[in-house]
N, C-alpha and C positions, 0 to 999 in steps of 0.2 A: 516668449522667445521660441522661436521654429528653428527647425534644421533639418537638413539632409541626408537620412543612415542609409546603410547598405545592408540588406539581408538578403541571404540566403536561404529559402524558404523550399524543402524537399514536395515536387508534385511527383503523382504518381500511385500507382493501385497496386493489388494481390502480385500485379503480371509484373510490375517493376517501376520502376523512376527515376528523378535524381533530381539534384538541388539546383532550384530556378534563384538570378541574381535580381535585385529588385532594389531601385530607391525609392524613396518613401520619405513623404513627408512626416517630421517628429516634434510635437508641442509638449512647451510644459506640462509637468504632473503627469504624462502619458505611461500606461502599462503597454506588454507586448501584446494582448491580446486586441488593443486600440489601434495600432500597427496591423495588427494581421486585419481587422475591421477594415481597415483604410483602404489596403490592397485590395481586397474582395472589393470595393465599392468605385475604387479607380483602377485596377490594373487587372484583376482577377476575379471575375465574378466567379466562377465555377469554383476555386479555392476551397475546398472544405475542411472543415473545424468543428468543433463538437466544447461547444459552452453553455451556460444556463446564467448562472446567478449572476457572474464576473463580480462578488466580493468571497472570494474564497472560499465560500463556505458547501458549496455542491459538489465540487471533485471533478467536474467533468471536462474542462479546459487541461486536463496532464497532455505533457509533450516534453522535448529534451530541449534545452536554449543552449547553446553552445555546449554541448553534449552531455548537461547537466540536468538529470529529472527535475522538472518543475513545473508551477501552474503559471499557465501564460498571463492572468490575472493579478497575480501577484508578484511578478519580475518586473520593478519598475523599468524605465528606459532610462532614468538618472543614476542606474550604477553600470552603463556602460557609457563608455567614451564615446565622442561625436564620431572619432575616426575609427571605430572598430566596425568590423562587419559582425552581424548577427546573424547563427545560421540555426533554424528552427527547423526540428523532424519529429516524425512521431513516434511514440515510444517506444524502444528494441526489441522489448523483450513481445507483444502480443504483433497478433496478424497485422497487415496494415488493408483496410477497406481500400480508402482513398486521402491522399494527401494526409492530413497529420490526425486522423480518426482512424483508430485502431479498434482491434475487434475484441473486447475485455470479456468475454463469456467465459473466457476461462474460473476467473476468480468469480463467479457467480456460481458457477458449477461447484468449483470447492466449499464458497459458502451453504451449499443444499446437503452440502456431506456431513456437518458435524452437527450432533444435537442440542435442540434446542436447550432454554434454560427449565430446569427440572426441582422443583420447588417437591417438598417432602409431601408425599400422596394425601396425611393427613391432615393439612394446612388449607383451610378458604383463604378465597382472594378478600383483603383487606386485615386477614390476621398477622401479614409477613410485616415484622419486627428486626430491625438488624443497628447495630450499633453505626454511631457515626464516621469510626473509625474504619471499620469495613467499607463502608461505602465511599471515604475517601479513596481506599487502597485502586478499586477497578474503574474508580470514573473518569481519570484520567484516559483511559481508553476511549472510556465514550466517544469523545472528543474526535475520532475518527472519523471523517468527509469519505471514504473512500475515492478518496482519489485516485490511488492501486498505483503509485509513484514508487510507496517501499516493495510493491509487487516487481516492479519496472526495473528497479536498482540492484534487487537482488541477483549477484551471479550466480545463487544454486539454479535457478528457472532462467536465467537471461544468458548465460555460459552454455545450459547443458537442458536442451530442449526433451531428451527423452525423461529430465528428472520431475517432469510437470504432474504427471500421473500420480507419480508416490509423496511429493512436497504440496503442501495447501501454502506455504508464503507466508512473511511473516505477518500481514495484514490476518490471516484465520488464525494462525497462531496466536494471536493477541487474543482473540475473540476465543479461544480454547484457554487459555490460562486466565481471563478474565472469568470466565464461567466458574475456572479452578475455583477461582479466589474470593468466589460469593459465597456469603454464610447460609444460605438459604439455598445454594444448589446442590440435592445428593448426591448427582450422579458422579463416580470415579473417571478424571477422564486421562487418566497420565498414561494408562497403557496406549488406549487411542492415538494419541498423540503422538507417541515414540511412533508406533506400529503401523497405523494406518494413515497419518498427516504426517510423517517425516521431520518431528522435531528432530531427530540426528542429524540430519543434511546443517544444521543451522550451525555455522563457524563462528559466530557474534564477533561479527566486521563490524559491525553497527554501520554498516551504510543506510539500512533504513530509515532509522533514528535519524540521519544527516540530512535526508530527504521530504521527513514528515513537514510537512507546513504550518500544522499544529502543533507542531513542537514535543510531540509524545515521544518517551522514550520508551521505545520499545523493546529493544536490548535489553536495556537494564531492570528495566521492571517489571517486564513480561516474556520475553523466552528467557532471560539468565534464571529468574525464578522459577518457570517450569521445568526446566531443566535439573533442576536441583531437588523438586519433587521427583520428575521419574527418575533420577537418579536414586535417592532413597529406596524407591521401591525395585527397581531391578537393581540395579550395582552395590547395590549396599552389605557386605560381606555379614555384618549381622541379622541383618531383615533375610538376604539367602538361606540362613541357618536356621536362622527361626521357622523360615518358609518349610524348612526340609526338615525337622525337627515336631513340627506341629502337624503337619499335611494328614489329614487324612482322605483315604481311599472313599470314592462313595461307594 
């Protein structure tokens, strides 16, 4: 069974745009990304979009669907109504290229900033040992596509463009408390994190977490727990004492 939707679909580059009206034909089982396909091939050749896999798993289809971060991939057409208009732009918070391909360098830049994973100097590859139970804690991370959507949702960077600089987002944030929380990484990374990635900025709205595709929570079980690490180490009125208590001069 077919039908007839109405979208709204943002053209336009760096210089400006605005939201083009369009019907379009809509078949069973169809995603929005199949729709935007459509258009390009009857109405919109020049249309540009930026997808790979179209089953969720690459990240590279993010855009807003009725002002909602998502992958166009995976918003099917059967949880909107025949008679709603859909109106698709590309994502707020980064540059816009052209039509709903945004410029994501930002969050690739913050990724080159934090260090890698740092396995104890007296360890070969193949003697790394770690219980099951550690390895369930950060894997759920894994699971990250980068799609840069919780990047996209957040208002510390989508609000307040000068905060881009000192915030890495909660997508590196994840990837900083994941490192935390590996039995086999020594390197300390809590101070970093407060100091030079901006976990303070992070209010845990949990919009990211509402956002992820993958269903990661990242609030909850990766900046609430970093936080509670550096919290230990700087706010902690007895670690302070001990700090100033033990210190010595070199």
């Amino acid at each position: 069974m077919s039908y007839k939707a109405s979208f709204r679909v943002w053209r336009g580059d760096a210089d400006g745009g605005g939201l083009q009206d369009f019907t379009v034909e809509v078949n069973e089982g169809e995603v929005v990304l199949d729709i935007i396909h459509r258009l390009q091939a009857t109405q919109a050749a020049d249309l540009a979009v930026r997808w790979n896999c179209k089953a969720g798993k690459c990240g590279s289809c993010s855009a807003e669907i009725n002002g909602r971060p998502r992958l166009l991939c995976m918003t099917r057409m059967s949880t909107f109504t025949e008679d709603e208009v859909i109106t698709v732009t590309p994502m707020r918070t980064f540059p816009v290229i052209r039509d709903l391909v945004t410029d994501v360098s930002f969050n690739y830049t913050k990724a080159r900033e934090i260090p890698s994973f740092t396995p104890p100097a007296d360890l070969k590859p193949g003697e790394y040992r770690m219980q099951q139970v550690d390895v369930e804690r950060s894997q759920e991370f894994r699971k990250c596509i980068e799609c840069f959507l919780c990047q996209n949702t957040c208002h510390v960077v989508r609000d307040h463009e000068e905060n881009k600089e000192a915030f890495a987002g909660p997508r590196y944030l994840m990837r900083i408390a994941e490192l935390e929380m590996h039995p086999l990484d020594v390197a300390d990374r809590r101070d970093a994190a407060q100091d030079e990635h901006g976990l303070g900025y992070c209010n845990i709205t949990k919009c990211c977490s509402e956002v992820c595709p993958e269903g990661i929570h990242i609030t909850d079980n990766a900046l609430i727990p970093m936080k509670e690490r550096v919290a230990d180490r700087k706010y902690d009125p007895i670690v302070w004492l001990g700090n100033k208590l033990f210190r010595r001069d070199k």
